[in-house]
PDB file with one MODEL, atoms N, CA, C and O in Angstrom:
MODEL        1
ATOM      1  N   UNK A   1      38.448 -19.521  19.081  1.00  0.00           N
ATOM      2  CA  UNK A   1      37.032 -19.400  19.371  1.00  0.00           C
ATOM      3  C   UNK A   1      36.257 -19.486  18.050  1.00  0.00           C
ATOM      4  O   UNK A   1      36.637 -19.049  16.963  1.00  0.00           O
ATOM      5  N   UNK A   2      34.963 -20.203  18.355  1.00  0.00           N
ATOM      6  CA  UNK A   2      34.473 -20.430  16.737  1.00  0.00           C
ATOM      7  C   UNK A   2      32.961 -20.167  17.265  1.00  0.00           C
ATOM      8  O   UNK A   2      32.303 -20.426  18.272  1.00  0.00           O
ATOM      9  N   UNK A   3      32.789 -19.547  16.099  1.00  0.00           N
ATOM     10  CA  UNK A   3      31.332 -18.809  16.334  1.00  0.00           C
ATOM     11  C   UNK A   3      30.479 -19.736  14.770  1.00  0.00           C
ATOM     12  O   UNK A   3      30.676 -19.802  13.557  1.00  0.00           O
ATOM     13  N   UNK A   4      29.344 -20.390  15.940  1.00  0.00           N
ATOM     14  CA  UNK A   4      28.314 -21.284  15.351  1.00  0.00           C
ATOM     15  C   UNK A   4      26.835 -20.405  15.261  1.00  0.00           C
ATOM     16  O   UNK A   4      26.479 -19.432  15.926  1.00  0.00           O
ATOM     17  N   UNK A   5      26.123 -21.147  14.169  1.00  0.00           N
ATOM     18  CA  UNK A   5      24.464 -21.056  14.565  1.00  0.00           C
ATOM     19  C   UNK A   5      23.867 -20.550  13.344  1.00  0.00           C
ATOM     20  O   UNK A   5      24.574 -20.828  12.375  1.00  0.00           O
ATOM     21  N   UNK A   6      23.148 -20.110  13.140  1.00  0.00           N
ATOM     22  CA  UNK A   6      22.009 -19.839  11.533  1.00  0.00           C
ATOM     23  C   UNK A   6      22.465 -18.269  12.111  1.00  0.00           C
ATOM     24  O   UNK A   6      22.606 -17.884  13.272  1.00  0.00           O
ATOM     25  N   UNK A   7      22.657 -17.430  10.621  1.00  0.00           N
ATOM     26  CA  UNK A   7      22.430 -16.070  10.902  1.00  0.00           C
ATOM     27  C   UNK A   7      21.172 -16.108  10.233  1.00  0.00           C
ATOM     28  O   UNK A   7      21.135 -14.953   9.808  1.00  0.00           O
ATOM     29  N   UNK A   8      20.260 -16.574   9.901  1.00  0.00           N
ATOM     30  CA  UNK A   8      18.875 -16.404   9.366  1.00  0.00           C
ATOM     31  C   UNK A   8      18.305 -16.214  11.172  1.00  0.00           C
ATOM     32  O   UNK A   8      17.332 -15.462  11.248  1.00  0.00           O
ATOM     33  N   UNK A   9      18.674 -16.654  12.228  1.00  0.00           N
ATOM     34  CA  UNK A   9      17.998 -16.399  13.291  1.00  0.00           C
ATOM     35  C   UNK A   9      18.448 -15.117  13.999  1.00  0.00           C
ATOM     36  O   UNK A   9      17.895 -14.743  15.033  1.00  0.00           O
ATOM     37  N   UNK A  10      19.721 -14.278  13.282  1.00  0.00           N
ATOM     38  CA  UNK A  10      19.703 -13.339  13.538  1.00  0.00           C
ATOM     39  C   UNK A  10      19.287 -12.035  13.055  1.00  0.00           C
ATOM     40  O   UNK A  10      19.195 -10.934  13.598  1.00  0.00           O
ATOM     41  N   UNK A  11      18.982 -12.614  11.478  1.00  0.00           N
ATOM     42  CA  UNK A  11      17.644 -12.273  10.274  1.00  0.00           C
ATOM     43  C   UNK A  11      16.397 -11.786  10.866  1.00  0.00           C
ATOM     44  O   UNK A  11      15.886 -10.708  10.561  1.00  0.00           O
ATOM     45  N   UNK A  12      15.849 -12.736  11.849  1.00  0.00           N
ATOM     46  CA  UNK A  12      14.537 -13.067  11.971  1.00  0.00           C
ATOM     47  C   UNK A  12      15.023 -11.699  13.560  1.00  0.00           C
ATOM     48  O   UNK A  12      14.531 -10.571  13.600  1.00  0.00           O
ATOM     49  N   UNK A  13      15.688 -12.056  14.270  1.00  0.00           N
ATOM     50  CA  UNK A  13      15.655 -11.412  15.407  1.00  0.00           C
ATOM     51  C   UNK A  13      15.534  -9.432  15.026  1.00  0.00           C
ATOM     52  O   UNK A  13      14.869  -8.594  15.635  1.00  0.00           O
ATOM     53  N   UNK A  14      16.568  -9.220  13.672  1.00  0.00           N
ATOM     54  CA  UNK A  14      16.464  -7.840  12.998  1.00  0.00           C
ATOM     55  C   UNK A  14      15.174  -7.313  12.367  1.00  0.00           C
ATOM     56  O   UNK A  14      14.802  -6.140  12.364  1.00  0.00           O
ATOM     57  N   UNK A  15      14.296  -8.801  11.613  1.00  0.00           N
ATOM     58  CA  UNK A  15      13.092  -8.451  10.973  1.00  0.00           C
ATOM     59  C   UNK A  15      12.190  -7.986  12.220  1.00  0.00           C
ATOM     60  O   UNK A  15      11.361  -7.148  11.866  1.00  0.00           O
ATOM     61  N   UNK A  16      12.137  -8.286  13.491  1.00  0.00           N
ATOM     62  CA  UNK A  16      11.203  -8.706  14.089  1.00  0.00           C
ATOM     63  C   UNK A  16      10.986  -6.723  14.598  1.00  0.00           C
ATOM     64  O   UNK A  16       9.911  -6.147  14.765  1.00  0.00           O
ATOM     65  N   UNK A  17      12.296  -6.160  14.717  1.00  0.00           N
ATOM     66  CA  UNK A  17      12.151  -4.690  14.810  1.00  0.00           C
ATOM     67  C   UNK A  17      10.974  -4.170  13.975  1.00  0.00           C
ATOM     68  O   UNK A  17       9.874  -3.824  14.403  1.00  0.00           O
ATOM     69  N   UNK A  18      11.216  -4.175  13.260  1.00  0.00           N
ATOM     70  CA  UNK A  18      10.249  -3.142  12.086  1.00  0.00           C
ATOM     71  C   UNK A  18       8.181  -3.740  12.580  1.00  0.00           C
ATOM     72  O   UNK A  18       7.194  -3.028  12.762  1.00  0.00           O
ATOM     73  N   UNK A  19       8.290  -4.814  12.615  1.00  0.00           N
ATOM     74  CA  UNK A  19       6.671  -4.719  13.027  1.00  0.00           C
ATOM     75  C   UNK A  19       6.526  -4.342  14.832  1.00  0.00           C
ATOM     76  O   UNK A  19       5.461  -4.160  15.423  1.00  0.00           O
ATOM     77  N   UNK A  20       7.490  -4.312  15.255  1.00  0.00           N
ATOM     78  CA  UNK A  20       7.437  -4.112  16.686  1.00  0.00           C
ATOM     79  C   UNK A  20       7.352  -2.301  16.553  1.00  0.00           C
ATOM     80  O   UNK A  20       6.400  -1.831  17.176  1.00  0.00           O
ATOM     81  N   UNK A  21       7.995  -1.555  16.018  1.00  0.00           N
ATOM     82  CA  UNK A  21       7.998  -0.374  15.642  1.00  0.00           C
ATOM     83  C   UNK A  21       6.425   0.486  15.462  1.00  0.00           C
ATOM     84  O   UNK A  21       5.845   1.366  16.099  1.00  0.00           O
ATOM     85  N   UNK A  22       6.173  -0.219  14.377  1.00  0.00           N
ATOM     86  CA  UNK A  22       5.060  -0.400  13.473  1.00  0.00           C
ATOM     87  C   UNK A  22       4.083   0.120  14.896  1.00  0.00           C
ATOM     88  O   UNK A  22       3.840   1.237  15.353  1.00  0.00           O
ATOM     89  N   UNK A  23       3.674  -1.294  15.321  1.00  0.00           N
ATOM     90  CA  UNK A  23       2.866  -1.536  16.528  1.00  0.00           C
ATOM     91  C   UNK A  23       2.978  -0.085  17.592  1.00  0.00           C
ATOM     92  O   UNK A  23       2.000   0.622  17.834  1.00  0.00           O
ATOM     93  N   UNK A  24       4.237   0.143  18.091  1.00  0.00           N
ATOM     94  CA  UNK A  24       4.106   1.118  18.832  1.00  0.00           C
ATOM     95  C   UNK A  24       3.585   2.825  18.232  1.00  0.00           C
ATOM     96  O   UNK A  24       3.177   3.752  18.930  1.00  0.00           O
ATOM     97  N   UNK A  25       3.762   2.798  16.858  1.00  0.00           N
ATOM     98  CA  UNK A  25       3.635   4.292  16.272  1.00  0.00           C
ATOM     99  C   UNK A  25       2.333   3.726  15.986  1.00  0.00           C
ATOM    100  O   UNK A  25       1.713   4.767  15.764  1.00  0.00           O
ATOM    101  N   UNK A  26       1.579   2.887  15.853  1.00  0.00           N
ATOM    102  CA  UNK A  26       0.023   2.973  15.703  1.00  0.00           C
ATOM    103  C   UNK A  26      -0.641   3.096  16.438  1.00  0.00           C
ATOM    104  O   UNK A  26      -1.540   3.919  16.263  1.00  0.00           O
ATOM    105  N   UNK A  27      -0.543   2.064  18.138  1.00  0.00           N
ATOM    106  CA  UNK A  27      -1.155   2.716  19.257  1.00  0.00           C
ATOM    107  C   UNK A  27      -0.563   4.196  19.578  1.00  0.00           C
ATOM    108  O   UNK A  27      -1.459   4.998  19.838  1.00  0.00           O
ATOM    109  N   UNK A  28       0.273   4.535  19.602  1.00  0.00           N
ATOM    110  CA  UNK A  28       0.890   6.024  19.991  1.00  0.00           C
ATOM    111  C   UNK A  28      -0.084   7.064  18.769  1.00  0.00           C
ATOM    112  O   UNK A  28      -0.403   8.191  19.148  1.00  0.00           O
ATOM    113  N   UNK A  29      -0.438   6.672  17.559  1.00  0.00           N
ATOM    114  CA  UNK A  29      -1.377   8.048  16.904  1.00  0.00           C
ATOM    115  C   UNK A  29      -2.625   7.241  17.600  1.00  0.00           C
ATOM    116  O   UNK A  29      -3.359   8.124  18.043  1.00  0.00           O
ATOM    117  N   UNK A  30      -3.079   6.213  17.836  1.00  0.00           N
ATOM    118  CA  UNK A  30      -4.443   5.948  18.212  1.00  0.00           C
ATOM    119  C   UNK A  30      -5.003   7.026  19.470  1.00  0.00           C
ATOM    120  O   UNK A  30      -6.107   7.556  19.592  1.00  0.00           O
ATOM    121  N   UNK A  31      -3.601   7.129  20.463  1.00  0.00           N
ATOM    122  CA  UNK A  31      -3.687   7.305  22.075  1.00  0.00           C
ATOM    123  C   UNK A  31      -3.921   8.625  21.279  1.00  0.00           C
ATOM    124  O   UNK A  31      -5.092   8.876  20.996  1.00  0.00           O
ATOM    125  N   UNK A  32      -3.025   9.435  20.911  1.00  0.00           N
ATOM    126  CA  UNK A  32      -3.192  10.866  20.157  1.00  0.00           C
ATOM    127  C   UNK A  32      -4.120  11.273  19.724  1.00  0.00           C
ATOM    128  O   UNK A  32      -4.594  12.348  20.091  1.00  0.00           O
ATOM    129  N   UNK A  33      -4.722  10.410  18.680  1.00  0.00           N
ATOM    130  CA  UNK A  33      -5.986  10.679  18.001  1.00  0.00           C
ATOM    131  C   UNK A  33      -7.113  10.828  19.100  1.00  0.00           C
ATOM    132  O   UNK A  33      -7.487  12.001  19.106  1.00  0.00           O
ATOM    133  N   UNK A  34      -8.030   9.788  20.366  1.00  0.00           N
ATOM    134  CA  UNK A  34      -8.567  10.083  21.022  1.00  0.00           C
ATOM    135  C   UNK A  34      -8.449  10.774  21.963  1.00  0.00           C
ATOM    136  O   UNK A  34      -9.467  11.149  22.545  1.00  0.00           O
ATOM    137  N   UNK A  35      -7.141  11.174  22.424  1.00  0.00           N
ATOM    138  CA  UNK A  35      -6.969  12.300  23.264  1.00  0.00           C
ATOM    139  C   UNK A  35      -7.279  13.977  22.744  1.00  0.00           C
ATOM    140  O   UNK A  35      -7.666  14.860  23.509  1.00  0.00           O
ATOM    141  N   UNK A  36      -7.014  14.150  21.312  1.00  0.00           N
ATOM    142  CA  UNK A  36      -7.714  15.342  20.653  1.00  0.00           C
ATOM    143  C   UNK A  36      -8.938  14.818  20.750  1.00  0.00           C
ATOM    144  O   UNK A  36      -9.332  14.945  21.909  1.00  0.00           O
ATOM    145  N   UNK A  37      -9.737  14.275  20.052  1.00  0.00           N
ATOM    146  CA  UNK A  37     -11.224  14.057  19.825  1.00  0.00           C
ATOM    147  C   UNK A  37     -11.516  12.866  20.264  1.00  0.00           C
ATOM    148  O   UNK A  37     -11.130  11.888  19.624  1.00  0.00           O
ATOM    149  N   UNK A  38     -12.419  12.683  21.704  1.00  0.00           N
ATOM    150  CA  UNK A  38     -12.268  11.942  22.224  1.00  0.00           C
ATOM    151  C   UNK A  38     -14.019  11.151  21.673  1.00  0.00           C
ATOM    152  O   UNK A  38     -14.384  10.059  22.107  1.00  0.00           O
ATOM    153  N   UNK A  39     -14.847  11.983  20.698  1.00  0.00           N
ATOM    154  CA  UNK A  39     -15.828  10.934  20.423  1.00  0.00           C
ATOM    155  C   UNK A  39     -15.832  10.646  19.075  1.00  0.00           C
ATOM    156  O   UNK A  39     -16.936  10.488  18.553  1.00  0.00           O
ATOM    157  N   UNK A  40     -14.730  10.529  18.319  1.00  0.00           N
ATOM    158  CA  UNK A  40     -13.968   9.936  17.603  1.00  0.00           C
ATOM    159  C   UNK A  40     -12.914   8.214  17.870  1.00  0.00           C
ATOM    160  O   UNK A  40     -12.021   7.734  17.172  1.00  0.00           O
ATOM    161  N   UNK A  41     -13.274   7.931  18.602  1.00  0.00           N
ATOM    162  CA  UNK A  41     -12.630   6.711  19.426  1.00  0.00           C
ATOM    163  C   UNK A  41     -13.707   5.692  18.652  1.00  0.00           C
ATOM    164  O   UNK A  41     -13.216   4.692  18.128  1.00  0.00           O
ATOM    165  N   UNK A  42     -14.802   5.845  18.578  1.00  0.00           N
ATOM    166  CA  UNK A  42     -15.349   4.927  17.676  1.00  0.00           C
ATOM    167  C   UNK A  42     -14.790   4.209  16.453  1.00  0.00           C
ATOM    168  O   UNK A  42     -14.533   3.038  16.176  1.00  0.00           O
ATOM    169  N   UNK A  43     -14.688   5.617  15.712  1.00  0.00           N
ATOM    170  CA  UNK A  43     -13.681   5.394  13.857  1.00  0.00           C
ATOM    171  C   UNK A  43     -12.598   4.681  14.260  1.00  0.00           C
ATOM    172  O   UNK A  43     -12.446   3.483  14.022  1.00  0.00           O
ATOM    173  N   UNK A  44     -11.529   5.649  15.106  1.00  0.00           N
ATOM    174  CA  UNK A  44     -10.392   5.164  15.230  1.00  0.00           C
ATOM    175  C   UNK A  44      -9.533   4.067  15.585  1.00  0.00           C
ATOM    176  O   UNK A  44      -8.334   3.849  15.412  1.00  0.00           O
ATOM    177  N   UNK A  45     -10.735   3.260  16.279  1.00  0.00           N
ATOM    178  CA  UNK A  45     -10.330   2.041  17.750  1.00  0.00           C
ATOM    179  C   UNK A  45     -10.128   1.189  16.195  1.00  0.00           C
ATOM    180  O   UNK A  45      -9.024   0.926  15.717  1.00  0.00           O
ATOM    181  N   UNK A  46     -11.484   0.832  15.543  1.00  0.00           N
ATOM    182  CA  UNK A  46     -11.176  -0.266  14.442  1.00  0.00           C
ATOM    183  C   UNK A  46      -9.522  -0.506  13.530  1.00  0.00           C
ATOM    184  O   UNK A  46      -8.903  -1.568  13.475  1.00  0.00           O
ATOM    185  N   UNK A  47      -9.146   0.705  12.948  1.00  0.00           N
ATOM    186  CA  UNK A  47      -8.637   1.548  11.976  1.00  0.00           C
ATOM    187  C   UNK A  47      -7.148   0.952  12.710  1.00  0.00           C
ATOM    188  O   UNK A  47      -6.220   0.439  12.085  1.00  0.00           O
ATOM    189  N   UNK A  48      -7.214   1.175  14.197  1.00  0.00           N
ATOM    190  CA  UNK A  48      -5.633   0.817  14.703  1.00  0.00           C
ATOM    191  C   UNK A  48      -5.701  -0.343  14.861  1.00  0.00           C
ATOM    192  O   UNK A  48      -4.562  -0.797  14.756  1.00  0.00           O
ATOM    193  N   UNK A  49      -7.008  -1.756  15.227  1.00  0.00           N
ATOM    194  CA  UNK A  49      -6.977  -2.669  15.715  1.00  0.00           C
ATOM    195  C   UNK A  49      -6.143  -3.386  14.073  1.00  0.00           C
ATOM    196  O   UNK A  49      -5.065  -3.980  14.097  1.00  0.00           O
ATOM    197  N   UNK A  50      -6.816  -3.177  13.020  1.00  0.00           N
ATOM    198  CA  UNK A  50      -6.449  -3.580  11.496  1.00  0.00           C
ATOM    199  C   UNK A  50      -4.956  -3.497  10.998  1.00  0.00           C
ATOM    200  O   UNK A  50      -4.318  -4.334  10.359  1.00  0.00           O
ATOM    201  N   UNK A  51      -4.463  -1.892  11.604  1.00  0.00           N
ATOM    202  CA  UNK A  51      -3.134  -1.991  11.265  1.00  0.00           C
ATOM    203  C   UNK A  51      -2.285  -2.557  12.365  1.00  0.00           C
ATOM    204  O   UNK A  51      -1.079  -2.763  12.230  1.00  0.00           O
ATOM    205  N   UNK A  52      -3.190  -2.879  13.824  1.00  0.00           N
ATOM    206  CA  UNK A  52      -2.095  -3.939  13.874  1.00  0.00           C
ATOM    207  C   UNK A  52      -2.086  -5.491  13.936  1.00  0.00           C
ATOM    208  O   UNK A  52      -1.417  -6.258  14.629  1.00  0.00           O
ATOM    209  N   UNK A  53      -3.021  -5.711  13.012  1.00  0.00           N
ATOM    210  CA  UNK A  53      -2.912  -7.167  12.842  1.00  0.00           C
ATOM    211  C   UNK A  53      -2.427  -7.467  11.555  1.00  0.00           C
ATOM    212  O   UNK A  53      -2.139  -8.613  11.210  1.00  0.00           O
ATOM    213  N   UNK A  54      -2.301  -6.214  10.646  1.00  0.00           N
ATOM    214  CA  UNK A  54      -1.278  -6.232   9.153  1.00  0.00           C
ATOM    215  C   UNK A  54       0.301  -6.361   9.901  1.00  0.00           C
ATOM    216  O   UNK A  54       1.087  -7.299   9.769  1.00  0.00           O
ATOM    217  N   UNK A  55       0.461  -5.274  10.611  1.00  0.00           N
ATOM    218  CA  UNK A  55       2.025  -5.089  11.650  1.00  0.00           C
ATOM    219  C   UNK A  55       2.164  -6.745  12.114  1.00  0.00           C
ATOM    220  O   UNK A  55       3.214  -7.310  11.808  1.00  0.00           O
ATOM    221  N   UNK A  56       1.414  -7.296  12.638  1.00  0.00           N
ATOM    222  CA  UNK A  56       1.646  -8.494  13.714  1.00  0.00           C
ATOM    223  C   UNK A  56       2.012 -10.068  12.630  1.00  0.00           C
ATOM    224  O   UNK A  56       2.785 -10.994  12.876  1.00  0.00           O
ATOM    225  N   UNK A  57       0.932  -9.806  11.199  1.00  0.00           N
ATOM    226  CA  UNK A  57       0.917 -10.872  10.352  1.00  0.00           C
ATOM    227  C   UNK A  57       2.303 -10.878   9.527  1.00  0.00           C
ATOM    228  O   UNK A  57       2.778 -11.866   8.967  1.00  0.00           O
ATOM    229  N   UNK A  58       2.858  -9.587   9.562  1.00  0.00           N
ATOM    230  CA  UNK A  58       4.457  -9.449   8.959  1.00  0.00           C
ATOM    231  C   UNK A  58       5.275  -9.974   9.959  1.00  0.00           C
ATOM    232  O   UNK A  58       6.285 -10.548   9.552  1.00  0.00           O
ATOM    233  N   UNK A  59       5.137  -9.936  10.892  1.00  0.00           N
ATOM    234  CA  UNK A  59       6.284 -10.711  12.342  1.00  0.00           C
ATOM    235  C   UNK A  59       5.616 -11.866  12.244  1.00  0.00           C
ATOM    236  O   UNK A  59       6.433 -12.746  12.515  1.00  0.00           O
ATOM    237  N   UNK A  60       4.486 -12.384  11.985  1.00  0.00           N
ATOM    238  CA  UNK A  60       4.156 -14.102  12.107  1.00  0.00           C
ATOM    239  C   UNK A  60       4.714 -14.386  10.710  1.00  0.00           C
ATOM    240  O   UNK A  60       5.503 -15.329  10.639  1.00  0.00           O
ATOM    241  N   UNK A  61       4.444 -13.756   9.654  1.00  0.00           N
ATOM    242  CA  UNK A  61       5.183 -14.443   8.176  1.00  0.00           C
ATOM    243  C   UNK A  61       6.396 -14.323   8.411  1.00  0.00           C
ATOM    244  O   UNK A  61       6.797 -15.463   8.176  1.00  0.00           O
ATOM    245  N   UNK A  62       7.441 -13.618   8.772  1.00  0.00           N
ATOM    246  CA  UNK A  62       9.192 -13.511   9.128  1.00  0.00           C
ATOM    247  C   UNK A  62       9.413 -15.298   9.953  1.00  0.00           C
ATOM    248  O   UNK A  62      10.184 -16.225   9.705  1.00  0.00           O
ATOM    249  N   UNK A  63       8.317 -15.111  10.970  1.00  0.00           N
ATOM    250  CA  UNK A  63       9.010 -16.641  11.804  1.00  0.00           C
ATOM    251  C   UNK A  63       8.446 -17.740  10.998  1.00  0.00           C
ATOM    252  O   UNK A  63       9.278 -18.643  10.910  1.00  0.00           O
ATOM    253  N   UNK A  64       7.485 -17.975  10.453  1.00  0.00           N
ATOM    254  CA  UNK A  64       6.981 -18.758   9.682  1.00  0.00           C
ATOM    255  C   UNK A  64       8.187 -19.409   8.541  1.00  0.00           C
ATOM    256  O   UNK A  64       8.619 -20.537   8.302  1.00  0.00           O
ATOM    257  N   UNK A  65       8.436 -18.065   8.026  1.00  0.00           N
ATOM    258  CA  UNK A  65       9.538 -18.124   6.768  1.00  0.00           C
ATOM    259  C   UNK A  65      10.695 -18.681   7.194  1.00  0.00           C
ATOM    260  O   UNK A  65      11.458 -19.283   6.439  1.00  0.00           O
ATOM    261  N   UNK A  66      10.921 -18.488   8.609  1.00  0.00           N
ATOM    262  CA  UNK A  66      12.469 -18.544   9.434  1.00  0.00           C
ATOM    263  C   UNK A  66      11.916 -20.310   9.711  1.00  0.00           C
ATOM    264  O   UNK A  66      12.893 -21.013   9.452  1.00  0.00           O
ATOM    265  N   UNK A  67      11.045 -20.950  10.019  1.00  0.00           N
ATOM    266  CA  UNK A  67      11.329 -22.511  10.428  1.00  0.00           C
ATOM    267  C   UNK A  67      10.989 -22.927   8.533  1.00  0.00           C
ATOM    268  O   UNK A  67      11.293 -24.104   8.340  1.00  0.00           O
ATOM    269  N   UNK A  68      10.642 -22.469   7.674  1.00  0.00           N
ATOM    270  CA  UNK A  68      10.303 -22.829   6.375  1.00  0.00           C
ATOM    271  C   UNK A  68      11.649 -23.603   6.053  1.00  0.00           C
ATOM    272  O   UNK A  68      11.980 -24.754   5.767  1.00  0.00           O
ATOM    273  N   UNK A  69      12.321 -22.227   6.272  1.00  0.00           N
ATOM    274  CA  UNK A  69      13.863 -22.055   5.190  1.00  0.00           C
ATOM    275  C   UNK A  69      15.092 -23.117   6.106  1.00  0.00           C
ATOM    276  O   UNK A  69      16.147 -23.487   5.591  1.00  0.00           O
ATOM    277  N   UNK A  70      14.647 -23.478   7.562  1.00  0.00           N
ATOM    278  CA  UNK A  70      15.270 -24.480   8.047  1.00  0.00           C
ATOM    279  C   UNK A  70      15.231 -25.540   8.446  1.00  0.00           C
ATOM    280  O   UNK A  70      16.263 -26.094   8.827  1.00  0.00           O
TER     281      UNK A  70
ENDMDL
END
């Protein structure tokens, strides 16, 4: 039996954890945060939308990098 294929796509499949992570512990303090102080949802809504488009732009640079390098 012979085992084929890029482990860079199994690279990319391991990187892809950590911003998926990311994403869930930021909405999870967001949900937290307005559930204590709920007219605080103003500050906060921005603050999570930002970190997760930093979280989301690290999983688009990983696949980006992953068709670069092949």
């Amino acid at each position: 039996m012979e085992i084929s294929g890029s482990m860079s796509l199994v690279g990319y499949g391991i990187a892809t954890l950590g911003p998926a992570i990311a994403i869930g512990l930021i909405f999870a303090a967001l949900i937290n945060g307005i559930a204590r102080q709920p007219e605080a949802a103003g500050l906060l809504r921005p603050q999570a939308i930002f970190g997760f488009a930093v979280a989301e732009a690290l999983a688009i640079l990983g696949f980006v990098l992953f068709f670069i390098n092949n």
